[in-house]
NUSELO-45745 format. One record per atom (N, C-alpha, C): atom name; residue in three letters; y, x, z; residue number from 1. Coordinates in Angstrom, 2 decimals. Atoms other than C-alpha are relative to their C-alpha. Layout:
  name  resn        v        u        w  resi
    CA   ala        Y        X        Z   NUM
...
This chain:
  name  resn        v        u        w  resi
     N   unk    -0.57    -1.29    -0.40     1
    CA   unk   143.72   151.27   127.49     1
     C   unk     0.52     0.74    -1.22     1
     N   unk    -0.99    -0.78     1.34     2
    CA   unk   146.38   153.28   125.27     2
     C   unk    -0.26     1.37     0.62     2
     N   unk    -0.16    -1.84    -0.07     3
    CA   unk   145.21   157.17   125.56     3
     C   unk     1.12     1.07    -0.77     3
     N   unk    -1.20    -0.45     0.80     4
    CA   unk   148.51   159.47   124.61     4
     C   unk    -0.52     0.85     0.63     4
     N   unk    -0.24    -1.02    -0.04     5
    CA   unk   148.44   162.75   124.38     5
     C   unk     1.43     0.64     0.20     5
     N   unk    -1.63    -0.56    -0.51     6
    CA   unk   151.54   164.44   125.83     6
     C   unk     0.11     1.73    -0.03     6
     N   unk     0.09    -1.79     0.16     7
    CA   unk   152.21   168.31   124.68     7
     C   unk     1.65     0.61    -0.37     7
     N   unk    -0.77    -0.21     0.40     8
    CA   unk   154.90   170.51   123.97     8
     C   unk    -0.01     1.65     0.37     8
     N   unk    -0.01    -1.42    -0.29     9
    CA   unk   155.83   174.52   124.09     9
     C   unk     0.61     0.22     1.63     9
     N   unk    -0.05    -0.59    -1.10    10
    CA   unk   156.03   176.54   127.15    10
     C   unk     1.93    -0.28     0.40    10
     N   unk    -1.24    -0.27    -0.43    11
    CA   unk   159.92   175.79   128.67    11
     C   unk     0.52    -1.01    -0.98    11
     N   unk    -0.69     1.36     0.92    12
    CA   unk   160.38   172.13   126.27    12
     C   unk     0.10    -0.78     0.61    12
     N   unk    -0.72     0.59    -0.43    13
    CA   unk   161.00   170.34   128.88    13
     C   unk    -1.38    -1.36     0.00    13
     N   unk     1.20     0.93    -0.38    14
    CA   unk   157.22   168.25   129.15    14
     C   unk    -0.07    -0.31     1.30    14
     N   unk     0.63     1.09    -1.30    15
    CA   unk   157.09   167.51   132.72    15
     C   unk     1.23    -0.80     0.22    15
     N   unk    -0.83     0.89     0.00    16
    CA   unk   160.27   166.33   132.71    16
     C   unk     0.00    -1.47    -0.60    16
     N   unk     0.61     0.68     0.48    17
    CA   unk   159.17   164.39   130.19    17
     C   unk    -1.01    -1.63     0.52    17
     N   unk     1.08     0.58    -0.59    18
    CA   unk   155.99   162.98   131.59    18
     C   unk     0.36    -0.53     1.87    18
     N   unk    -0.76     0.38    -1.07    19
    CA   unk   158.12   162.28   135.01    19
     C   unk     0.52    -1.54    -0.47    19
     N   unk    -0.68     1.10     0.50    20
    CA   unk   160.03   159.73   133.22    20
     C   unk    -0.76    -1.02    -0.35    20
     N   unk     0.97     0.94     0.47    21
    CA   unk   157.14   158.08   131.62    21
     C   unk    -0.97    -0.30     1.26    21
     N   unk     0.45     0.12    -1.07    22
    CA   unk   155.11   157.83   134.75    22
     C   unk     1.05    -1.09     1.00    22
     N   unk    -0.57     1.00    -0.83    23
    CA   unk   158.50   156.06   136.49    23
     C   unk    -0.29    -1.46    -1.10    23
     N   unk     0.44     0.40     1.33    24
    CA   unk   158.00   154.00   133.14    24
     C   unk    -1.21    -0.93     0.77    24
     N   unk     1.51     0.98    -0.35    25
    CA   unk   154.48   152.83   134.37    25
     C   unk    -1.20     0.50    -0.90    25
     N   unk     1.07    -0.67    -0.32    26
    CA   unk   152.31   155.41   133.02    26
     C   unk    -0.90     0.69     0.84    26
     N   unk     1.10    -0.79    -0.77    27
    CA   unk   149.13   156.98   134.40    27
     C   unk    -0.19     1.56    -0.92    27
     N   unk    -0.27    -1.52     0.10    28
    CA   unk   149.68   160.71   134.56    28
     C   unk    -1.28     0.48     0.09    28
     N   unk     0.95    -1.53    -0.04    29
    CA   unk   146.63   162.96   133.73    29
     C   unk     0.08     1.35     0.09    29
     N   unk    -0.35    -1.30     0.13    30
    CA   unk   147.98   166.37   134.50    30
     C   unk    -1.10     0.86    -0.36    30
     N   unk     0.62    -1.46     0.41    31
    CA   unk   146.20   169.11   132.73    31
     C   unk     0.45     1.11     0.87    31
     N   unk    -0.07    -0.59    -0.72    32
    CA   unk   147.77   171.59   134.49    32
     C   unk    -0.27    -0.05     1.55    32
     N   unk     0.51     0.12    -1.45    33
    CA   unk   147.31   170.27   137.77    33
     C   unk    -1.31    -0.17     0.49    33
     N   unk     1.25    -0.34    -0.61    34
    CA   unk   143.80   170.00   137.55    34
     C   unk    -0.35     1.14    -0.64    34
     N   unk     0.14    -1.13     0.15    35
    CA   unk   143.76   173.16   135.95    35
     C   unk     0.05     0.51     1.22    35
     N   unk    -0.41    -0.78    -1.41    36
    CA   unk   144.86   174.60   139.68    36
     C   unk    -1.04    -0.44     0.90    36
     N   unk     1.03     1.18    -0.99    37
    CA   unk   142.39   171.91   141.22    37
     C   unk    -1.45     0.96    -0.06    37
     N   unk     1.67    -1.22     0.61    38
    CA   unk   139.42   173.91   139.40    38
     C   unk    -0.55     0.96     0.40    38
     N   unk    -0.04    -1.27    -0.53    39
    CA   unk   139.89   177.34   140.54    39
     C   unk     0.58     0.20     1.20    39
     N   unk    -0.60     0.27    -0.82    40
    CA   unk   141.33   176.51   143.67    40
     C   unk    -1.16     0.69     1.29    40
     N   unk     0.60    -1.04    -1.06    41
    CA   unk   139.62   178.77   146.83    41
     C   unk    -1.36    -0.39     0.55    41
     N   unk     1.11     0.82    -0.25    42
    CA   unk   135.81   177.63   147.37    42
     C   unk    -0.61    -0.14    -0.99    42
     N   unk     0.85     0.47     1.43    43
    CA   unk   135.47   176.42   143.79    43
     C   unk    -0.92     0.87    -0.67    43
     N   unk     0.85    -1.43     0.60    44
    CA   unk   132.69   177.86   141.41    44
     C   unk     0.79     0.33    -1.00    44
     N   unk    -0.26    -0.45     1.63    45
    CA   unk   135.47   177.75   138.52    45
     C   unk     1.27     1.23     0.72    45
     N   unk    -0.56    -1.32    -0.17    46
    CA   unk   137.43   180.40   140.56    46
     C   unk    -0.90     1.32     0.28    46
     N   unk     0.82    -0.92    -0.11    47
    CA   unk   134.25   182.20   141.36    47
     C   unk    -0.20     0.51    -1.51    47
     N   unk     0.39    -0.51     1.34    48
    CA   unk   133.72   182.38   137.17    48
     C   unk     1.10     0.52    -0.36    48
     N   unk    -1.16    -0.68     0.48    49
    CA   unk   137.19   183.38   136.92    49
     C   unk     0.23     1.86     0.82    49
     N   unk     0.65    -1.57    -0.70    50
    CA   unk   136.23   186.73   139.30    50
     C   unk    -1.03     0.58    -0.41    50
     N   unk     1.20    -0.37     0.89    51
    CA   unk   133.46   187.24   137.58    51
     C   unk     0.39     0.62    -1.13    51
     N   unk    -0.01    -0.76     1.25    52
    CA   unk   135.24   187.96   134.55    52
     C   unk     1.22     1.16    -0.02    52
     N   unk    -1.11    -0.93    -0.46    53
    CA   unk   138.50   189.14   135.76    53
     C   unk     0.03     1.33     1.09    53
     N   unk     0.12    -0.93    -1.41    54
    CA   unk   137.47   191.09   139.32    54
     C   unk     1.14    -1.04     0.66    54
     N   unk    -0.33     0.14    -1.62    55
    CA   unk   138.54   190.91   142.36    55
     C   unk     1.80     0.06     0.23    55
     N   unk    -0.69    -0.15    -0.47    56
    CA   unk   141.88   192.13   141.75    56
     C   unk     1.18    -0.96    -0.34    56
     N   unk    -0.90     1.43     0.75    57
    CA   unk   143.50   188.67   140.25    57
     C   unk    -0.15    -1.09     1.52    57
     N   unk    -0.64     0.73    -1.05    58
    CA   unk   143.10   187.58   143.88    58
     C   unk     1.01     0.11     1.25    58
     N   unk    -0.85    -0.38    -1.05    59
    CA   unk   145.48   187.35   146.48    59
     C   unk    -0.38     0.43     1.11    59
     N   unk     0.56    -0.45    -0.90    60
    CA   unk   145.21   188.48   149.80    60
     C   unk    -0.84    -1.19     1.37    60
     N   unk     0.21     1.59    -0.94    61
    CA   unk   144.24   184.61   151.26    61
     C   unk    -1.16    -0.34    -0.77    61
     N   unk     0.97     0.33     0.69    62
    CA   unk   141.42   184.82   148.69    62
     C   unk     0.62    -1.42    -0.99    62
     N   unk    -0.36     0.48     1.22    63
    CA   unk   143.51   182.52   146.21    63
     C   unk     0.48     0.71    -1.26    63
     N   unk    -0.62    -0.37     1.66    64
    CA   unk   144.25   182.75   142.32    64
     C   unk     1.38     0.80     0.26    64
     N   unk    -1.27    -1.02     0.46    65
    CA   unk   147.09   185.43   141.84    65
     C   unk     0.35    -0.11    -1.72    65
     N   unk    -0.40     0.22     1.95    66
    CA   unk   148.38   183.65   138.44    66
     C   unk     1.01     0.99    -0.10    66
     N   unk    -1.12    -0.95     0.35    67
    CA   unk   151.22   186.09   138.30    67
     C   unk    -0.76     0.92    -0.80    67
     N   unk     0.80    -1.24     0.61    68
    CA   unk   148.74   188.90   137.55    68
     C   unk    -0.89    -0.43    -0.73    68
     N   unk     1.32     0.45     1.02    69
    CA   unk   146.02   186.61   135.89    69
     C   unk     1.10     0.03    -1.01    69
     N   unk    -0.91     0.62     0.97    70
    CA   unk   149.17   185.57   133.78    70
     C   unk     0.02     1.13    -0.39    70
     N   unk    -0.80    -1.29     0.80    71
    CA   unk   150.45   189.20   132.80    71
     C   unk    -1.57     0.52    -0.53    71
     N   unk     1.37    -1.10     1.37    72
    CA   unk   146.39   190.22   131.28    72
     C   unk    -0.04    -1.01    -0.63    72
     N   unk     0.12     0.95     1.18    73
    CA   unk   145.88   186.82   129.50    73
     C   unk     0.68    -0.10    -0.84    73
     N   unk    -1.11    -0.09     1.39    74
    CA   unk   149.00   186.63   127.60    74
     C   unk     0.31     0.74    -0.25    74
     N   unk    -0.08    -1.04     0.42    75
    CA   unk   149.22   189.90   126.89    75
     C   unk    -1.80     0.60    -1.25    75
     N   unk     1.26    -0.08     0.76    76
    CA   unk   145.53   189.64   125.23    76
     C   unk    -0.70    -1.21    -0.55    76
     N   unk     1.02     1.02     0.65    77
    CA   unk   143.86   187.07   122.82    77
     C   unk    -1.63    -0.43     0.66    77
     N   unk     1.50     0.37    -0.31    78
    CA   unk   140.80   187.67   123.71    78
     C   unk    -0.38    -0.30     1.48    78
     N   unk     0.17     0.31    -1.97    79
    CA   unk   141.04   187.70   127.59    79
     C   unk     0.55    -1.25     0.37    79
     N   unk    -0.16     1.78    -0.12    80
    CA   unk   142.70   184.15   126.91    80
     C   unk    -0.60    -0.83    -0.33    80
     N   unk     1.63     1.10     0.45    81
    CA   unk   139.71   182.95   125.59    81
     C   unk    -0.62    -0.02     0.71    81
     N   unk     0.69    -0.12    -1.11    82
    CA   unk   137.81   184.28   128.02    82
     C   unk     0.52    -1.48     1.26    82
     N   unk    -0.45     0.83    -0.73    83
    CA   unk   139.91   182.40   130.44    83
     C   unk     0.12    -1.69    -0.50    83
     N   unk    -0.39     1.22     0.74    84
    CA   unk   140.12   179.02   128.34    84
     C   unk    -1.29    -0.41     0.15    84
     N   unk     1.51     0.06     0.14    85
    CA   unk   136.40   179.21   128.11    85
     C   unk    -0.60    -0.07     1.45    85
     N   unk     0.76     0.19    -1.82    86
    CA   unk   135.71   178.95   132.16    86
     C   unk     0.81    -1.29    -0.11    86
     N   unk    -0.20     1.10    -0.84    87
    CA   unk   138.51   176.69   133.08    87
     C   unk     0.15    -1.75    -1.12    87
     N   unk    -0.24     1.12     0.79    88
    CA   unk   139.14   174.04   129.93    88
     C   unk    -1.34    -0.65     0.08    88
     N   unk     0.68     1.18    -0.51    89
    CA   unk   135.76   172.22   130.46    89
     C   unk    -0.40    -0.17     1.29    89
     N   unk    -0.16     0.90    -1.61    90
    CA   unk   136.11   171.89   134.12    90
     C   unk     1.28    -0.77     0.00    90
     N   unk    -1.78     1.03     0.31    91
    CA   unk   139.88   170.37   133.36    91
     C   unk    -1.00    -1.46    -0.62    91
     N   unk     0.55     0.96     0.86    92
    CA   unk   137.95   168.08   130.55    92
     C   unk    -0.68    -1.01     0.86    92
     N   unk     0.77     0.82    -0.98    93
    CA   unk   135.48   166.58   132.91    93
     C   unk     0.69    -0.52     1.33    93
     N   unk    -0.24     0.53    -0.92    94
    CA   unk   137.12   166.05   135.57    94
     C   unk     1.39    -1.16    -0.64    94
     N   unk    -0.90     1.51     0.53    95
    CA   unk   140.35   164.03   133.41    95
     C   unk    -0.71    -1.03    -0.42    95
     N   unk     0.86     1.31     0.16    96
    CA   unk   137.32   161.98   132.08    96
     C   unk     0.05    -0.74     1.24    96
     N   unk     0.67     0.85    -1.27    97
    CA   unk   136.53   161.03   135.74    97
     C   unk     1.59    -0.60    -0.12    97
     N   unk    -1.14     0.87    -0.45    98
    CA   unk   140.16   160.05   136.45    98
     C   unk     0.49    -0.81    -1.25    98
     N   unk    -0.22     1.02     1.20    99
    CA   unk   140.59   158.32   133.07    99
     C   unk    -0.84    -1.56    -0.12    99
     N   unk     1.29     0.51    -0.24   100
    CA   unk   137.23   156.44   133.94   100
     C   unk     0.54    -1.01     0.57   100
     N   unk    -0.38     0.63    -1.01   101
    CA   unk   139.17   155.35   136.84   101
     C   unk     1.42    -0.92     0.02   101
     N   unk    -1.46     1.09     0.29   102
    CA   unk   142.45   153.79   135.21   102
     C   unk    -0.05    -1.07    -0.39   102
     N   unk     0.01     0.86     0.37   103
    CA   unk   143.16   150.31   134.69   103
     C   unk    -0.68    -0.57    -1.46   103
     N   unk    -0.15     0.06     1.36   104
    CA   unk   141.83   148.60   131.53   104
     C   unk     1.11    -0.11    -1.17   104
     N   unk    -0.80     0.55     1.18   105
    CA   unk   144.89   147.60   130.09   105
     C   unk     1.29     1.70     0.78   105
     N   unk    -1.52    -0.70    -0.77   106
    CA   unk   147.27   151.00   131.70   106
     C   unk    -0.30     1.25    -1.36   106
     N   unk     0.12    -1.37     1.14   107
    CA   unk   148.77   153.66   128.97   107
     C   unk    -0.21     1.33     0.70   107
     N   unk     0.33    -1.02    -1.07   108
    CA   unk   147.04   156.68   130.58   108
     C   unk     0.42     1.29    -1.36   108
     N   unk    -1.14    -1.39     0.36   109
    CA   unk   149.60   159.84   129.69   109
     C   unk    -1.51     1.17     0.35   109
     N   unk     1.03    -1.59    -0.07   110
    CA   unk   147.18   163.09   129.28   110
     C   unk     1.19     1.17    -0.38   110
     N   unk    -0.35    -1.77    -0.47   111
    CA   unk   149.40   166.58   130.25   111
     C   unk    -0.76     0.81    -0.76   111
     N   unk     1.20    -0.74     0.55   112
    CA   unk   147.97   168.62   127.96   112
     C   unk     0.90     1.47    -0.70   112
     N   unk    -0.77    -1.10     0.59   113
    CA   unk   149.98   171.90   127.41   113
     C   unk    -0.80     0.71    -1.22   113
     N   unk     0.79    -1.13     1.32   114
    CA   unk   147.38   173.88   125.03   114
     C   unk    -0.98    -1.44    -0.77   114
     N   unk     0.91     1.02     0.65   115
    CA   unk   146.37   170.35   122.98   115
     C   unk    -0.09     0.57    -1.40   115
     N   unk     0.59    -0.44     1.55   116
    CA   unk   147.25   171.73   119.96   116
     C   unk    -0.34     1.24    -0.60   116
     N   unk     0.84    -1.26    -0.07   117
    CA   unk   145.63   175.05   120.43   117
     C   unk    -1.30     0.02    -0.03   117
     N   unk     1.54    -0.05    -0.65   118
    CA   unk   142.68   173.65   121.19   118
     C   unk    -0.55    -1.38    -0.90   118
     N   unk     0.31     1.07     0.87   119
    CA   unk   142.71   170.92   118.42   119
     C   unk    -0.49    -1.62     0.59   119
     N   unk    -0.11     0.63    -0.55   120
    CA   unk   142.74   168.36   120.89   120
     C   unk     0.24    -2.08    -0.44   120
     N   unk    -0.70     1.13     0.21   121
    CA   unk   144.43   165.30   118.99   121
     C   unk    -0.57    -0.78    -0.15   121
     N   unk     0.97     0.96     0.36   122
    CA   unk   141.77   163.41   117.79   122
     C   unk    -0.42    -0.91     1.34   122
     N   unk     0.67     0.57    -1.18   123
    CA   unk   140.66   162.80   121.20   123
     C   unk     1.07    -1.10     1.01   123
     N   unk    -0.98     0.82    -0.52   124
    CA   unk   144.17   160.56   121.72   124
     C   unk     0.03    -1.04    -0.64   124
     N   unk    -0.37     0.59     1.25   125
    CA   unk   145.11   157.13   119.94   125
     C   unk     1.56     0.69    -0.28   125
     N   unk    -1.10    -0.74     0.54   126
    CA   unk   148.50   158.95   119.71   126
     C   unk     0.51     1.10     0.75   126
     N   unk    -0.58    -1.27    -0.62   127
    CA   unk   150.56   162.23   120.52   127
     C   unk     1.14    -0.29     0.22   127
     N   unk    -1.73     0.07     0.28   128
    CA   unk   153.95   162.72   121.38   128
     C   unk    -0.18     1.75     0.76   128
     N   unk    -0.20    -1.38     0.06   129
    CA   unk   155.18   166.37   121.25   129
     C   unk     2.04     0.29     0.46   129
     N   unk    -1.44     0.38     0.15   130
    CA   unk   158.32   166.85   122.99   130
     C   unk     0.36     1.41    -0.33   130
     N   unk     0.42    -1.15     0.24   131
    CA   unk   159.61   169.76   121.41   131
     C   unk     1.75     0.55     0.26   131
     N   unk    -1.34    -0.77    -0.19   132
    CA   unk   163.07   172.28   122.16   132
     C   unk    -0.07     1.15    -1.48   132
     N   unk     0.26    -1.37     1.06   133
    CA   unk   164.17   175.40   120.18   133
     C   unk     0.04     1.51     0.71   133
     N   unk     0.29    -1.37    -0.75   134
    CA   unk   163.04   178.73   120.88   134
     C   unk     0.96     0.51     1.11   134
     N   unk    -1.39    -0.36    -0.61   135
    CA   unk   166.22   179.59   122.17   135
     C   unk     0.25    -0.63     1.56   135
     N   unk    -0.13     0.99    -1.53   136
    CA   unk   166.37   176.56   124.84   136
     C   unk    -1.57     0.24     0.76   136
     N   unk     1.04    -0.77    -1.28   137
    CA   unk   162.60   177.45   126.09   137
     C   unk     0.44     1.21     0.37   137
     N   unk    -0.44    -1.42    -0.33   138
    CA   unk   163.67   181.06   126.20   138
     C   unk     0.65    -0.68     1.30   138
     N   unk    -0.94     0.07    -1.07   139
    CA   unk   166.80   180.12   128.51   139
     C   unk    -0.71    -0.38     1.21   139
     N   unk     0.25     0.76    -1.15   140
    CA   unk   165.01   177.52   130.53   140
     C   unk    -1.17     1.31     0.96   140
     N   unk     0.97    -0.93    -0.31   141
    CA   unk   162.09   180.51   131.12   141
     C   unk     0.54     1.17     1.04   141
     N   unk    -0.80    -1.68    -0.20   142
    CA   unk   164.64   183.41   132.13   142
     C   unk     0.76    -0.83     1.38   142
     N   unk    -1.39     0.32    -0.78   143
    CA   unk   167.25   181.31   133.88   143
     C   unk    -0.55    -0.88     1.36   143
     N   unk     0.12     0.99    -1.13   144
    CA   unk   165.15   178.38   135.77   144
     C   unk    -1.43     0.21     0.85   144
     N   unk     0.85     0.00    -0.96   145
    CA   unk   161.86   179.74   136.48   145
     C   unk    -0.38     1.68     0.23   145
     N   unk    -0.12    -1.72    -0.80   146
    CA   unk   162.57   183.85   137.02   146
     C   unk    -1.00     0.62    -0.71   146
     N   unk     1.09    -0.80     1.33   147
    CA   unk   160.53   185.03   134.02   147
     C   unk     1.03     1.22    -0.46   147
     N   unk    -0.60    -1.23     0.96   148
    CA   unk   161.58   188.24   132.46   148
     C   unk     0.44    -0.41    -1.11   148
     N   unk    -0.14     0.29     1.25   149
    CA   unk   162.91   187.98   128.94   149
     C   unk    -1.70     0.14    -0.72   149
     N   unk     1.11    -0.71     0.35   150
    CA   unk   159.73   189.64   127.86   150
     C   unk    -1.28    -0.16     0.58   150
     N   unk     1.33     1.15    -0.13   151
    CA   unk   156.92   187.45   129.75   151
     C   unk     0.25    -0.92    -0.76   151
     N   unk    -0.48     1.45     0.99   152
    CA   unk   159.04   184.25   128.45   152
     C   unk    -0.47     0.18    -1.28   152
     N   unk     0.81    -0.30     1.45   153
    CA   unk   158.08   185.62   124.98   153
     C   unk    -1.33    -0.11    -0.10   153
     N   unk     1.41     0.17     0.29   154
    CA   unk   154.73   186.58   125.29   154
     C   unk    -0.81    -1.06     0.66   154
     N   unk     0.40     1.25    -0.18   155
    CA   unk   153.86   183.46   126.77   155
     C   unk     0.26    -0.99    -1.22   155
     N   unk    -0.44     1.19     0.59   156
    CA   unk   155.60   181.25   124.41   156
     C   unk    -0.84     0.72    -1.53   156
     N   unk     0.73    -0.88     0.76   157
    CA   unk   153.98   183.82   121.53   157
     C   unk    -1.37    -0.45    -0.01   157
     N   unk     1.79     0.39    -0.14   158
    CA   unk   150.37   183.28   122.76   158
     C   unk    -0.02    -1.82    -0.25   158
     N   unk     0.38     1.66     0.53   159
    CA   unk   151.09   179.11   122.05   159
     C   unk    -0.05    -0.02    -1.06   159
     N   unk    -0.59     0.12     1.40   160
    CA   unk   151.56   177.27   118.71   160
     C   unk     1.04    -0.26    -0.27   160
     N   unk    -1.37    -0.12     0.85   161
    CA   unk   154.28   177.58   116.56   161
     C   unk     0.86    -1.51     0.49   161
     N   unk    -0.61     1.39    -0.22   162
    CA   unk   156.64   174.35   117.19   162
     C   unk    -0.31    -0.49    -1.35   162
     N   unk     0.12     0.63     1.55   163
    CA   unk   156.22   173.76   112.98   163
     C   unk    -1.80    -0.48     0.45   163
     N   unk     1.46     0.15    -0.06   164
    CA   unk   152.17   173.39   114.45   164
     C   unk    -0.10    -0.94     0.95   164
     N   unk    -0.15     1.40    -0.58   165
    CA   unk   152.92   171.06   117.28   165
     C   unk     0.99    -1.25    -0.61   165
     N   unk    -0.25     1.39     0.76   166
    CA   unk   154.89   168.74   115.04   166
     C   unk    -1.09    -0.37    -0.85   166
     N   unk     0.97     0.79     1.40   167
    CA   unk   152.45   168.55   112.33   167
     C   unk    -0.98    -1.20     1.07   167
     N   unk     1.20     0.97    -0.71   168
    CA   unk   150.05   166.86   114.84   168
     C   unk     0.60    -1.79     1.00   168
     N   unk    -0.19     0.76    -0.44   169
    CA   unk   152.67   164.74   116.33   169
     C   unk    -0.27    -1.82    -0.74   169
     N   unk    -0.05     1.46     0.11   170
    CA   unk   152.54   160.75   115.97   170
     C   unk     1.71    -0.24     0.51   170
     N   unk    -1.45     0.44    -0.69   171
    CA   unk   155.81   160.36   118.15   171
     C   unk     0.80     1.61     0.60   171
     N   unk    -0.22    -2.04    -0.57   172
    CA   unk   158.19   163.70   118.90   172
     C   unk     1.40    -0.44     0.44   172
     N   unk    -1.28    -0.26    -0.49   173
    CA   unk   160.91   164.03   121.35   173
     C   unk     0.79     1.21     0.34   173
     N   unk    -1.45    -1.42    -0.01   174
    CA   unk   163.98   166.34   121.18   174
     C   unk     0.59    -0.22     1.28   174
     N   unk    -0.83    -0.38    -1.49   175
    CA   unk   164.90   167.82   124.39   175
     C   unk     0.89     1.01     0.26   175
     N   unk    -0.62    -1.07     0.52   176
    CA   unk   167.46   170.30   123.32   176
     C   unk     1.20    -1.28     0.02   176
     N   unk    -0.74     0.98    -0.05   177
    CA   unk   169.49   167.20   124.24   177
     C   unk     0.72    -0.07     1.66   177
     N   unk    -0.44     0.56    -1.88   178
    CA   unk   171.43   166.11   127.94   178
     C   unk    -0.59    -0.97     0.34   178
     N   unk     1.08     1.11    -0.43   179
    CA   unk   169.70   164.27   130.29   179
     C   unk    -0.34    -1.59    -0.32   179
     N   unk     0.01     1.68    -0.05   180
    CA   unk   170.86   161.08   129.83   180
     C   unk    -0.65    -0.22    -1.72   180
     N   unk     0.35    -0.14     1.30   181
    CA   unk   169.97   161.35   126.07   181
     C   unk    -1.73     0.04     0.16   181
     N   unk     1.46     0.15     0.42   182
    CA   unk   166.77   162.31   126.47   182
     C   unk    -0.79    -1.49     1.33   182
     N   unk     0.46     1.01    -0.47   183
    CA   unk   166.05   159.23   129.25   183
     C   unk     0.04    -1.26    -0.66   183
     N   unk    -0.15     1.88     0.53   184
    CA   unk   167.34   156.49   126.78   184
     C   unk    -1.48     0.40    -0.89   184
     N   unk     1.50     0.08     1.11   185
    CA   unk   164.42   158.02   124.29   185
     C   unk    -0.95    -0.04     0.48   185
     N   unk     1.77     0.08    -0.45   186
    CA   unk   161.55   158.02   126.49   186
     C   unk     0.22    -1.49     0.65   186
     N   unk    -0.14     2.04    -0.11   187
    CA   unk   162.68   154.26   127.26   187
     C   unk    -0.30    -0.02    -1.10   187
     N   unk     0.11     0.78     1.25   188
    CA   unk   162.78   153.63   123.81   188
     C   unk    -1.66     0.44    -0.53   188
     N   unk     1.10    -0.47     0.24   189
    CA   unk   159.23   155.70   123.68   189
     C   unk    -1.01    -1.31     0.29   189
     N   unk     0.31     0.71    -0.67   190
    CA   unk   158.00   153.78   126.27   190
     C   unk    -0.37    -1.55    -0.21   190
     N   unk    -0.29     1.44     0.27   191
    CA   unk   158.85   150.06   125.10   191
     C   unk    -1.26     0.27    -1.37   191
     N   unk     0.58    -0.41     0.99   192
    CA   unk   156.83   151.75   121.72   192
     C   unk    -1.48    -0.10     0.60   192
     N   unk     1.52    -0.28    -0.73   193
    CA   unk   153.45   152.81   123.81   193
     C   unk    -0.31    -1.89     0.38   193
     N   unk     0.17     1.35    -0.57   194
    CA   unk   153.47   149.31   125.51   194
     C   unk     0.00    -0.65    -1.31   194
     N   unk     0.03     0.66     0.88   195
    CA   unk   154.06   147.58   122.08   195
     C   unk    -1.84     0.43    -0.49   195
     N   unk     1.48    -0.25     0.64   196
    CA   unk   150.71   149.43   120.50   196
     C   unk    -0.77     0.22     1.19   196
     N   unk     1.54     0.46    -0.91   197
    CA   unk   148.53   149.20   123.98   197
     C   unk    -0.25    -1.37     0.01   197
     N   unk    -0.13     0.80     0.56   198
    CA   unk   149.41   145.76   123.42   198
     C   unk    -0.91    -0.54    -1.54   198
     N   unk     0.48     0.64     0.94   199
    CA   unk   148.17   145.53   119.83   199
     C   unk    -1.66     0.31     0.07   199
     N   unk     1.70    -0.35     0.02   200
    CA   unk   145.04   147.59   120.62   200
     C   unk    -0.88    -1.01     0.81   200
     N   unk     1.09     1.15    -1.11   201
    CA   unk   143.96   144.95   123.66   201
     C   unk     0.15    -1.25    -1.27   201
     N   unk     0.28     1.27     1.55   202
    CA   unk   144.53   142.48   120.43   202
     C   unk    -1.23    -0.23    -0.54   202
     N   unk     0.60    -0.67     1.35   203
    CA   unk   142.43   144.27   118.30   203
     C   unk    -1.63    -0.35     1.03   203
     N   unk     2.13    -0.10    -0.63   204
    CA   unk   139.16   144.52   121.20   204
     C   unk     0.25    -1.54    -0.15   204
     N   unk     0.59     1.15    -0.14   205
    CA   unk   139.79   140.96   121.65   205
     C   unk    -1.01    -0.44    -1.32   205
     N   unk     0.37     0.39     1.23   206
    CA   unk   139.57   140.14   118.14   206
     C   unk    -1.58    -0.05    -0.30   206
     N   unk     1.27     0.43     0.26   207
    CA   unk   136.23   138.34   117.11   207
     C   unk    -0.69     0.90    -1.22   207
     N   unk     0.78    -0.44     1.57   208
    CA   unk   133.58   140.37   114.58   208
     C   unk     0.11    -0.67    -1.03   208
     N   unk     0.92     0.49     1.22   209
    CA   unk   132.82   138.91   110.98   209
     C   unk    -1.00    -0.64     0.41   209
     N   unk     0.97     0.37    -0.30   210
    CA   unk   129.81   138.68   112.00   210
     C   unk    -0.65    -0.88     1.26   210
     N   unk     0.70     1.01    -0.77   211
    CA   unk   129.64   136.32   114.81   211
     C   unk     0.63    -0.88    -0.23   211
């Protein structure tokens, strides 16, 4: 099994990303989606998220109201810790279980929007960081998913720097590119991952010294 870490800033163009690699013949771990799984109406990790927030971060169906959780967390450090600190080890545990559950030999893709916030990398044999420029998250934020100018910021503000998700990369794709551009590179990614899950099932085979 080849564990990749898959990250990039708020509006770079990662699920698109991780779409492609998945038709590819990766196994998708969404972080975000079991982020939603967690706190989801019943759960105890939305009961700890009322607990710290109140009552009034829910909707009227008794679900999560991210709009309004969204506008106090990224507007405050510390109330995003708070929040990071309930739901990031219910995310953790439960991608173990479905990682548990992937093939031995399949490159299992980990979704991980806040990896390198959260110093995450170690816990991959490699990263890939696909990364845009401020400018192109901005747009994509304002134009494709009805953000204000001025959430789009303080969202993309409360991540790390793009100079902080390269340093950590292993593999980094530019999506500040047209589509077709960025599909020949996550082929050419792709053919890459498969080459080193490849050398790693080598490597377990490979006999000790010592016997």
């Amino acid at each position: 099994m080849l564990k990749v870490g898959l990250t990039g800033g708020i509006g770079a163009g990662k699920s698109e990303v991780s779409r492609l690699l998945v038709e590819c013949g990766a196994v998708l771990i969404d972080a975000d989606r079991i982020a939603r799984e967690v706190v989801a109406p019943g759960t105890p990790g939305l009961a700890a998220v009322v607990d710290a927030f109140g009552e009034e971060i829910l909707t009227e169906d008794g679900g999560l109201d991210r709009p309004k959780l969204g506008s106090i967390v990224f507007a405050d450090a510390a109330e995003l810790a708070t929040l990071n600190a309930i739901v990031h080890p219910l995310v953790g545990e439960r991608s173990r279980e479905l990682e548990e559950a992937a093939a031995e030999d399949a490159v299992v893709l980990h979704d991980v929007p806040l990896l390198t916030e959260n110093g995450l990398a170690p816990l991959y044999d490699l990263v890939i960081v696909v990364d845009a420029s401020a400018d192109t998250q901005l747009d994509r934020l304002v134009r494709l998913r009805g953000m204000t100018e001025e959430d789009a910021r303080a969202r993309m503000a409360a991540q790390a720097t793009r100079e902080e998700r390269r340093a950590i990369a292993d593999i980094v794709i530019d999506n500040d590119v047209p589509l077709a551009e960025l599909e020949q590179r996550v082929r050419e990614v792709w053919s890459e991952l498969v080459r080193r899950s490849g050398a790693s099932r080598a490597e377990q085979r490979k006999p000790s010294a010592d016997r």
